[in-house]
C-alpha positions in Angstrom: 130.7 183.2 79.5 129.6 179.8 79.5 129.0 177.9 76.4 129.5 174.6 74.4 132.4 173.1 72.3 131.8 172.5 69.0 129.7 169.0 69.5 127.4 170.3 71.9 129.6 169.3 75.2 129.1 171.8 78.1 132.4 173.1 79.8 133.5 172.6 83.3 130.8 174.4 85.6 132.2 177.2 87.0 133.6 177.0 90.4 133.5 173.5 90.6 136.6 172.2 88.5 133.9 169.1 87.7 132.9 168.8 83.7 128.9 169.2 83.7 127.9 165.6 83.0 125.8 164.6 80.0 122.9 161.9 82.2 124.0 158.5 81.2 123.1 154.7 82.5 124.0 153.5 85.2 124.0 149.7 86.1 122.6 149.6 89.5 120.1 152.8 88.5 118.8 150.8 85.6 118.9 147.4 87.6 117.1 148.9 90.3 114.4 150.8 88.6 113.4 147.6 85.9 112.8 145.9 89.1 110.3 148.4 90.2 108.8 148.4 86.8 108.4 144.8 86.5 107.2 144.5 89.8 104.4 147.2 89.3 103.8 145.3 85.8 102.8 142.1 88.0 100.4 142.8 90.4 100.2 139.6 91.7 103.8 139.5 92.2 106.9 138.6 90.4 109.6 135.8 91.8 113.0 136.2 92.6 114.6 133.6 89.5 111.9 135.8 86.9 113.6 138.8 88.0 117.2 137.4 87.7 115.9 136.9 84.0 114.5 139.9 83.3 117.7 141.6 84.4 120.2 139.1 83.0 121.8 139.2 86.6 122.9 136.7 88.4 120.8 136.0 91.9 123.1 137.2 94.5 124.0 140.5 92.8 119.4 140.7 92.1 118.9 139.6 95.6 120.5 141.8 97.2 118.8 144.7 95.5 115.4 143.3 96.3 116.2 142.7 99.7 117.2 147.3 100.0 113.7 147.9 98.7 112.3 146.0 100.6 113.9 147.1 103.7 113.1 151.4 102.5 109.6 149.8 101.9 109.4 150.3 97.9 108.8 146.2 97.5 106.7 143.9 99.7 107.3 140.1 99.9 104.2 138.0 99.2 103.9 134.3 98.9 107.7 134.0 97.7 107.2 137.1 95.5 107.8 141.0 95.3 104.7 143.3 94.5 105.3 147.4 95.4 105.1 148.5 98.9 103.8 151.6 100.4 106.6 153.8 99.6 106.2 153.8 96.0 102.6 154.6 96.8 103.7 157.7 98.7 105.7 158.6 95.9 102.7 158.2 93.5 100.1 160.0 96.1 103.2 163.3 96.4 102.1 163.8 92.3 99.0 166.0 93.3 98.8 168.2 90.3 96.7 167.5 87.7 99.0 164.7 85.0 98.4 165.0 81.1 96.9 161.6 80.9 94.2 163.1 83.7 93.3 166.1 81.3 93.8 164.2 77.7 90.7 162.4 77.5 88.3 164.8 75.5 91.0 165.8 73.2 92.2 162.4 72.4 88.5 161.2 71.9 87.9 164.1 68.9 90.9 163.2 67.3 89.7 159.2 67.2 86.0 160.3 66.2 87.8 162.6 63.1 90.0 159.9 61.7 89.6 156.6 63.5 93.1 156.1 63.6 94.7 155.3 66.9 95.4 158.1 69.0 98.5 157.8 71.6 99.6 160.1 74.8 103.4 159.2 75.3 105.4 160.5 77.8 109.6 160.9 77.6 111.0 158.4 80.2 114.7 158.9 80.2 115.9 157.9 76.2 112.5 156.4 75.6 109.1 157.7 75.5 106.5 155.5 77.3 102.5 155.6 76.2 100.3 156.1 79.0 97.1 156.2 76.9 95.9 154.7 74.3 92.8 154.9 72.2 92.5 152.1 69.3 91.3 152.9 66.2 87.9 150.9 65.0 88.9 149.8 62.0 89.9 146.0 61.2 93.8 147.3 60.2 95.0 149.5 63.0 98.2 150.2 64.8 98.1 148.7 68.5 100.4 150.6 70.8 101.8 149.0 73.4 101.0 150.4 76.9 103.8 150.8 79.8 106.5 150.0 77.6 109.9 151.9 76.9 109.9 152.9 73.3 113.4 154.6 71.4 113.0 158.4 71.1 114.1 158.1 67.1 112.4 157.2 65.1 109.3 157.4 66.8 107.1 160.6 65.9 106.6 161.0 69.8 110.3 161.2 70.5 111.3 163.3 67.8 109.5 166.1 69.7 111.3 164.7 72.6 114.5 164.7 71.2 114.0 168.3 69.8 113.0 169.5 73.3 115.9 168.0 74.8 119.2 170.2 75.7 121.9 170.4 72.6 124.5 168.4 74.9 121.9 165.2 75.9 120.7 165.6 72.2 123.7 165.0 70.5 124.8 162.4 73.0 121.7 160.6 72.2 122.4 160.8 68.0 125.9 160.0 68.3 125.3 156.5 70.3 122.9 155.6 67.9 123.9 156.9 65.0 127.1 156.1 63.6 127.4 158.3 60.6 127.9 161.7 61.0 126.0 162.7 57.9 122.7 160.6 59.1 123.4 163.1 62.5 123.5 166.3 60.7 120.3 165.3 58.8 118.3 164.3 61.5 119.8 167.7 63.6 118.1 169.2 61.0 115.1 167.0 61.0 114.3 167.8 65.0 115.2 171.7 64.6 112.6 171.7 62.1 110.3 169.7 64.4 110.7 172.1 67.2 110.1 175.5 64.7 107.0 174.3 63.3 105.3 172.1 66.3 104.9 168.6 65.2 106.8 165.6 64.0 106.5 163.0 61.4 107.1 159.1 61.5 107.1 158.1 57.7 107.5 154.4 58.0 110.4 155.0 59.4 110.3 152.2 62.7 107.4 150.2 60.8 107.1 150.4 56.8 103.4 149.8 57.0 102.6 152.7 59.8 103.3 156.3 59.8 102.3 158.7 62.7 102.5 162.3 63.9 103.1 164.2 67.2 103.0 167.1 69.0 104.6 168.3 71.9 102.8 168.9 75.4 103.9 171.5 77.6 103.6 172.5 81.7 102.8 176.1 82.4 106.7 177.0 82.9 107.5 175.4 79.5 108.4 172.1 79.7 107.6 169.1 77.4 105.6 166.6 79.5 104.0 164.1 77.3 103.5 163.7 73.4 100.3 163.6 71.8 99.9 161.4 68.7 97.9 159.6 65.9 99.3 156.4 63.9 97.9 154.3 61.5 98.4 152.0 58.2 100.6 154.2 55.9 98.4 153.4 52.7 95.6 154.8 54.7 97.0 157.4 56.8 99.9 158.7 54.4 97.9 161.2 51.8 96.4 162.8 54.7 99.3 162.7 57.4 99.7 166.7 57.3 96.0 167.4 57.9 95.9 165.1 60.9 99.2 166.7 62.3 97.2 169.9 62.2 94.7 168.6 64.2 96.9 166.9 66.3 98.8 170.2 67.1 95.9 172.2 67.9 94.9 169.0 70.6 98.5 169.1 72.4 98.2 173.1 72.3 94.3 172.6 73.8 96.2 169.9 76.6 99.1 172.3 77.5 96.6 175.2 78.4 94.5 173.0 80.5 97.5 172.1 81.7 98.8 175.3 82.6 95.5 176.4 83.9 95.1 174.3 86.6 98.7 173.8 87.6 99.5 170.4 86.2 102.6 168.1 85.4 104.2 167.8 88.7 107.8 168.7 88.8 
């Protein structure tokens, strides 16, 4: 019967004599797809030597890859820059189904008129989580989430509920890369079962020593996590009341997921 060894690796699959591969980096992957990002960052298109920086590449090996998407139609040369082309518009038009961000609105406005703190819809992007909506608190001090950018899954309260979602072997592959120190592993192991038993995580200062947050975790109709639903503000004003706003926020991401699984949403 097929298992794991005793750090979470899955075996060789069976019949294939291949090891089943933990998902990793790779350079031309990661190189290809910041290229689409930045370009859709930069509507009015981004240059070839800004590219070459943003990639710490050197021009022939960027060139080259700009010059494949444009020829499969994903970029589109325009007055010596790149913007998207159509066929990352057809691959944005095939997601049909209703996306959490489309159904999160109402939820994510209660939770700003109960505490005023800022209230965040994240979504797991590989090893970071991405926020996809934002709504800023009123108040003077606030924490300001930044929109459309890759953010680590630990410490952030949105990717703990990633992280505890995730499959043991990605998991641990994750901790041990970041984490150095077996003990700190076995502690947080424990931190993100106990995230995944009871529904919601907590950020305690823990990325910034003047904010804490919470999350909860958003799930498609068939079970899967598809975005992160959170509230983060100043930790003198948000810390003495942290579990009562996880509550709420756990009852909002429970609200999303069965809208979610109602109408069919998160597409594949």
């Amino acid at each position: 019967m097929a298992g794991h060894d005793g750090d979470g690796n899955a075996p060789e699959a069976q019949g294939t004599g291949l090891r089943a591969a933990t998902p990793k980096e790779h350079r031309t992957v990661t190189r290809v797809t910041t290229i689409l990002e930045t370009a859709a960052s930069a509507p009015d298109g981004i240059r070839l030597a800004a590219l070459c920086a943003v990639l710490d590449a050197p021009k022939s090996s960027v060139h080259g890859l700009v010059q494949g998407l444009v020829a499969t139609g994903y970029l589109v040369e325009r007055d010596s820059g790149y913007v998207l082309g159509p066929a990352a518009g057809a691959l944005l038009g095939a997601a049909v189904r209703p996306a959490p961000a489309d159904l999160a609105g109402p939820a994510m406005e209660r939770l700003l008129r109960e505490f005023d703190e800022t209230v965040m819809l994240g979504e797991p992007v590989g090893d970071s989580i991405v926020y996809v909506q934002v709504l800023e608190s009123t108040q003077v001090i606030r924490y300001s989430a930044p929109l459309r950018t890759r953010r680590p899954l630990y410490p952030t309260s949105t990717g703990k509920v990633a992280l505890a979602h995730r499959d043991t072997a990605r998991r641990n592959a994750y901790l041990r890369a970041r984490l150095p120190d077996e003990r700190e592993r076995a502690r947080v192991r424990e931190e993100l079962a106990a995230v995944a038993a009871e529904g919601v995580a907590f950020n305690r200062g823990e990325t910034l020593p003047d904010v804490s947050a919470t999350a909860a975790g958003v799930f498609a109709g068939d079970g899967r996590l598809v975005a992160c639903l959170a509230v983060a503000g100043p930790t003198p004003r948000i810390a003495e009341r942290l579990d009562t706003v996880a509550d709420a926020v756990r009852a909002a991401a429970a609200e999303l997921s069965a809208k979610l699984s109602r109408t069919g949403g998160a597409p594949a």
